[in-house]
N, C-alpha and C positions, 0 to 999 in steps of 0.2 A: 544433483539430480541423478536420479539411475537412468540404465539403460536395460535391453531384455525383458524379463518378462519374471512374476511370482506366479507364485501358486494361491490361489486362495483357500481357507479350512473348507471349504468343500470339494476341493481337489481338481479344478478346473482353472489351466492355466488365465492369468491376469494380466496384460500390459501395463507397463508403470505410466505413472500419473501423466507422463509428458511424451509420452513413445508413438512416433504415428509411422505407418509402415512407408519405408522407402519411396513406390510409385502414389505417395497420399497426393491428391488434389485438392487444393483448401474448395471450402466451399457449405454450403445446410443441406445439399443435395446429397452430399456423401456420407453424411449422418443416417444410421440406420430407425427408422420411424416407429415407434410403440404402436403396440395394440391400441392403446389409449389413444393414441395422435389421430387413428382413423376414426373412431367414432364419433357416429354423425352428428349433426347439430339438434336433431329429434330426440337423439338419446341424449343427449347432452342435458337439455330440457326436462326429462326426467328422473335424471340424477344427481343434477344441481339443483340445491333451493334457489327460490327468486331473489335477487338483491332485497326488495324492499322485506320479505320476512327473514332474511339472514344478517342484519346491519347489525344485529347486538352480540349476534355467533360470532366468537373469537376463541383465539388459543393461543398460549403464552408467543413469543415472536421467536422466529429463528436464527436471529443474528441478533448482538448487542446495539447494534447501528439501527437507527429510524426510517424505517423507508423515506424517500421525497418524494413531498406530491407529484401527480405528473401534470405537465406542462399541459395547456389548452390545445397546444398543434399539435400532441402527441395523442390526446382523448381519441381522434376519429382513426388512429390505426395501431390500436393499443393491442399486442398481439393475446390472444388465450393461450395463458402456460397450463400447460399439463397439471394437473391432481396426480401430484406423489406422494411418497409417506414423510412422514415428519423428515424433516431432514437434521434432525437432533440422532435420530434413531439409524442403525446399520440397515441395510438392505438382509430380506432373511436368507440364507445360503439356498444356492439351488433354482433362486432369480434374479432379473438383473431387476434394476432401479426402478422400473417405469413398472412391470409388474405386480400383479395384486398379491397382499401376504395371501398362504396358502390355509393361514387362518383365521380369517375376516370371516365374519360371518356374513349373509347373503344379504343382509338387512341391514348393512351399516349407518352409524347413528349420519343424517344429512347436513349436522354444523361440523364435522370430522372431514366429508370431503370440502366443502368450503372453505374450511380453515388452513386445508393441505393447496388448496387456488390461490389463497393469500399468500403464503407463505413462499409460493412460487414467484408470485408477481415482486414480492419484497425485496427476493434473493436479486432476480433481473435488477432491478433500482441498484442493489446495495454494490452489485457487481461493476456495473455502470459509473458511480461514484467513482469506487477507486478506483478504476481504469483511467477516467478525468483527473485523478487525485496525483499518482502514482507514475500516470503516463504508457506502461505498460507492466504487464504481470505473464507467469507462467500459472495453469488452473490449481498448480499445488501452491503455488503460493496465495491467492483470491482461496481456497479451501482453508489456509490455514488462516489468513483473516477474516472471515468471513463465518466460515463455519469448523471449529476448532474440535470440534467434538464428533464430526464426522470419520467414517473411518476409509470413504472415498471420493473423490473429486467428480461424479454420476451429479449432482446438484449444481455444481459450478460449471461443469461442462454445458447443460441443458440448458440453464440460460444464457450462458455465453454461443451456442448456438441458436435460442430466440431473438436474441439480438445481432444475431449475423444476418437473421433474415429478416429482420424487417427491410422495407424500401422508403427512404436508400438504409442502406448498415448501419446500424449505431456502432457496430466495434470491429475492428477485422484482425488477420493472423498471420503470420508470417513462418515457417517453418525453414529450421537449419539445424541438423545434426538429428536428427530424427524428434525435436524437439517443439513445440508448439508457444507462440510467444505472442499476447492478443494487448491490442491496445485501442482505445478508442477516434473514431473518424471525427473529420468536422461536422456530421449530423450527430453523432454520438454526446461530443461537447457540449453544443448547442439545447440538446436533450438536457443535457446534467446542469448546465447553466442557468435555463430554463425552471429547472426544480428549487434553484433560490441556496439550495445545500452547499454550493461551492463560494468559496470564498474569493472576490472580487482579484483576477489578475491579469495584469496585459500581456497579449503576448503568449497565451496558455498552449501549450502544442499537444499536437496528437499524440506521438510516439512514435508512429510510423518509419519514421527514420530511423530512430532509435531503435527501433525493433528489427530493421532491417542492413541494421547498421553491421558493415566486416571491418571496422576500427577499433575498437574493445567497447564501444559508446551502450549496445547492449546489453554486454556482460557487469558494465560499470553501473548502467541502471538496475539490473538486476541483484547486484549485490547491497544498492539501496533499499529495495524493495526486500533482502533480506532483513538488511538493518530495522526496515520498519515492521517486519514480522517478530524481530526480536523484544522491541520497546515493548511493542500489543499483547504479546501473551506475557511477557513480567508485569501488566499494565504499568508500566512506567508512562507509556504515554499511549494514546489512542491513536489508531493506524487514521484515521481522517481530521487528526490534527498539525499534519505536516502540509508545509509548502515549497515546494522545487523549484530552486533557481529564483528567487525573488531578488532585483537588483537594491540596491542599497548604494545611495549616492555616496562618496569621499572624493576628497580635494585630489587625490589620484586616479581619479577615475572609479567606475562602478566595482564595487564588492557584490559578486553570485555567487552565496552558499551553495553547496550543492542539495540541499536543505535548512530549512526552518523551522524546528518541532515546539509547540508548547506541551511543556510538562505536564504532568497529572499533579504535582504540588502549584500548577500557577507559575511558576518561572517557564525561561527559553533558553536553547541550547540554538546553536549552529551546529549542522554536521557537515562532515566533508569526507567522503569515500577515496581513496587513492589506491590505485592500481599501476600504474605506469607513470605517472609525474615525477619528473626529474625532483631530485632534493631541491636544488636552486630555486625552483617553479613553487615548492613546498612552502622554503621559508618566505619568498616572495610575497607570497598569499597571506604569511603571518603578519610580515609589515601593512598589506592592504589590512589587514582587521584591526591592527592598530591605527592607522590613519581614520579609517571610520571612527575608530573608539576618539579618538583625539580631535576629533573635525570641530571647526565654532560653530556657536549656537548657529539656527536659521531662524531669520525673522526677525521682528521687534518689540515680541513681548507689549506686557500691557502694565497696569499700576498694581493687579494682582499676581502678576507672573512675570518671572525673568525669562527672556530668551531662552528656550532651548536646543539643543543638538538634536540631530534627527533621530541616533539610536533612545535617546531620551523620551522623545515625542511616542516612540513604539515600543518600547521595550523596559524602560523604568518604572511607569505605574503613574498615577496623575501625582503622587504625593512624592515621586523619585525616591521610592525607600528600594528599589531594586538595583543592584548590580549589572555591568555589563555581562552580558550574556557569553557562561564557558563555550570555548569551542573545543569541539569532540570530532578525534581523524578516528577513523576504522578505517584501517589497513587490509583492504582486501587479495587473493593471489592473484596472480596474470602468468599467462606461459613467459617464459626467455626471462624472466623478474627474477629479481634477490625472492626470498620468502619473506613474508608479510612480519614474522616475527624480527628478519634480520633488518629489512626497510624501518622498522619502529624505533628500531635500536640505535640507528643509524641519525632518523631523524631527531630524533633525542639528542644525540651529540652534537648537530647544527644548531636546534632551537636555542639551547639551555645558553649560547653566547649571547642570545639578543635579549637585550634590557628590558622588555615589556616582560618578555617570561620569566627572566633572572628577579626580577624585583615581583614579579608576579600581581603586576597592573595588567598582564591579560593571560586568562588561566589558560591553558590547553591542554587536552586530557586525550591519549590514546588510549588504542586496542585491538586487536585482531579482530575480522570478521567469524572466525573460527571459535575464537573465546568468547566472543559477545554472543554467538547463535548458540553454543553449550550450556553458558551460565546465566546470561542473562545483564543485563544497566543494570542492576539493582545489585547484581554482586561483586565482589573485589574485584574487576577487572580494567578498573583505569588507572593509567600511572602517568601522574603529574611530568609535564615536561621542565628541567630544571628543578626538579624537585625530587632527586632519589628515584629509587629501583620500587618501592613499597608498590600496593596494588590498594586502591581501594574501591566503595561502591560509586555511583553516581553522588548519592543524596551526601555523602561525605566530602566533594570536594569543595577545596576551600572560595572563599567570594574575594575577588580582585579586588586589592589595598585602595 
C-alpha cells in the first residue's frame, strides 16, 4: 500500500487509496456530502422514473458478481444510494465522483440515471458479500475485486460509507498507520446471511478483531485477501468462492485451513498463508493434513456405497474420480522475519524428509506472495515440495499417487 499523496492528470493533488489524515475520526459524518446527497425528495421525483415504468430499463451490471436479494428486515430501511456515473467509466478530470459530467446534456435519457441507482445499490450488496466472505478488506483491495476496471476507489468508498450508516452499521473500520481496514458487524452478517449468497458456516466472524488486531492477525488476513485478489484477476478462481477457516474433523484433532477455494476447473486447493509460523508449527500442520487425508471412512455405508472418509464425502466427487486436495503455502513477509523467499527454501528442506511428500501421497506446492501478486496461479510459480527447484503453473501440478 502507499503512503502520501499523487497527482492526478489534471494536476490536483490525490491521496492514495488508503491514506486518511492523522486527526481522522472514523465515522459517515466526516464524509464530505454531494451536491447530489442534498437534493430533495421532490427533485428526486422528477428525476427518477417511477419503479413500475422503469422494471425493463437495465444496463449491462457493474461487477461480475450477482447482486443478492435483499433480505425482508432489510426492505423497510433500505438506504437510496446516490446516481453516479457508470462505475465501469473514470470520473472526468476537473471533478470529483459524485458530480455531473460537464458534458451531459440537460435532457439525459431517464433509464441512464436509473440504471446508475442500480448499479449503486448492487455495488453496496456486492461490497457487503465480501466483507462476510473475506472477513475484512482495505477499499483498494474491495476496488480491485469488485470493480477492476476502475481507475479509483470513489465507488467503493461510497458504499462502504452507505453501509456505515445505516442503523445499526452493517460494516465498520478501524484505522492504524494512516490506513483504513473495514470489516463487517453482526448486523452486517446477518444482512449477508440473510441474502441466501453465503454459504452455510458456523461460527462465521466479523473481523473486528482481526482488523483491530496488533499481533500480525491483520496483516496475515490481509495478505489472504491478497492471495484472493491474485486467483480473481488470472480467474483462476472467483473471489466469492473461498471459505476461511472451515474446520475439518481428523483422529488428531480439527485441521483449519486458512482457506478453502474451489477452482474454476471444478477441483479444491487448500491454502495456507505463513508469515511468522515457526518451521516445526509448518511441518506440524503437514502431518495434521495427512492424518485428515489418511482418517477411516465415517459411518456405515449402505448396499450401494461403501463407507466413506470425510475428505471423500466433500471433496472427491459422488463417483471419487477426484484426488485429494493439493495444499498451496504462500509465503508472505513480516518485519524481524527471514524473507519469504529464504522461509520457502527453508521449508522445503524440512518437508521433502516426510514421506507423504517424498512419495507424494500429499502434494504441496509453494510461493511467494510477491510472485503470485506479479505473475499470477496460472503461471510457473509453484514449486513442488520434495520435488526439485523447477517452477511450474497451478493447472500443471501433479495429482497425489
Amino acid at each position: 500500500m502507499r503512503t502520501g499523496t499523487t497527482v492526478d492528470p489534471a494536476g490536483r493533488p490525490e491521496e492514495c487509496e488508503d491514506t486518511v489524515p492523522a486527526d481522522h475520526a472514523p465515522g459517515p459524518a466526516h464524509e464530505p456530502r454531494s451536491t447530489t446527497d442534498r437534493t430533495s425528495s421532490e427533485d428526486l421525483d422528477q428525476v427518477l422514473p417511477a419503479p413500475a415504468s422503469t422494471a425493463a430499463a437495465a444496463s449491462p451490471a457493474a461487477s461480475p458478481v450477482v447482486s443478492p436479494a435483499p433480505s425482508p428486515a432489510a426492505e423497510s430501511r433500505r438506504l437510496t444510494v446516490v446516481a453516479d456515473q457508470n462505475p465501469d467509466s473514470p470520473a472526468p478530470a476537473g471533478c470529483n465522483s459524485s458530480s455531473p459530467a460537464p458534458d451531459v446534456p440537460e435532457e439525459a435519457p431517464r433509464p441512464h440515471k436509473a440504471a446508475a441507482t442500480k448499479a449503486g445499490a448492487d455495488l453496496r450488496g456486492e461490497v457487503l458479500l465480501t466483507l462476510a466472505r473475506l472477513r475484512l478488506a482495505t477499499p483498494r483491495q474491495l476496488k480491485a475485486l469488485l470493480l477492476p476496471h476502475q481507475q479509483g476507489t470513489d465507488h467503493v468508498r461510497r458504499a462502504l460509507r452507505n453501509l456505515l450508516a445505516e442503523s445499526p452499521a452493517l460494516v465498520g473500520r478501524t484505522h492504524r498507520a494512516q490506513h483504513s481496514y473495514w470489516y463487517c458487524t453482526p448486523a452486517g452478517l446477518a444482512e449477508a446471511a440473510a441474502s441466501g449468497e453465503l454459504a452455510p458456516t458456523a461460527g462465521r466472524a466479523t473481523g473486528k478483531r482481526v482488523a483491530a488486531s496488533k499481533t500480525g492477525l491483520r496483516e496475515h488476513g490481509l495478505a489472504l485477501v491478497d492471495t484472493v485478489v491474485a486467483f480473481h484477476q488470472a480467474e483462476v478462481a472467483d473471489h466469492a468462492d473461498w471459505h476461511l477457516e472451515v474446520a475439518h474433523p481428523t483422529p488428531a484433532g480439527p485441521l483449519i485451513p486458512d482457506a478453502v477455494v474451489l477452482l474454476a476447473d471444478g477441483s479444491t486447493a487448500f491454502v495456507e498463508i505463513d508469515r511468522t509460523m515457526s518451521y516445526a508449527r509448518l511441518t506440524a500442520k503437514l502431518d495434521r493434513y495427512n492424518a485428515y487425508r489418511t482418517a477411516p471412512p465415517t459411518g456405515r455405508g449402505n448396499a450401494a456405497r461403501a463407507p466413506r472418509s470425510h475428505w471423500q464425502e466433500v471433496y472427491a466427487g459422488p463417483s471419487l474420480d477426484r484426488p485429494f486436495p493439493p495444499l498451496l503455502v504462500v509465503f508472505a513477509p513480516a518485519p524481524r522475519r527471514a524473507a519469504p523467499d529464504t522461509r520457502e527454501a527453508v521449508f522445503h528442506d524440512r518437508a521433502a524428509i516426510l514421506a507423504p511428500v517424498r512419495h507424494r501421497q500429499l502434494v504441496v506446492a509453494t510461493t511467494t506472495l510477491h510472485r503470485l501478486a506479479a505473475h499470477g496461479p496460472d503461471r510457473p510459480v509453484w514449486k513442488m515440495a520434495g520435488h526439485g527447484e523447477d517452477r511450474r503453473p497451478l493447472d500443471r501440478l501433479p495429482t497425489p499417487r
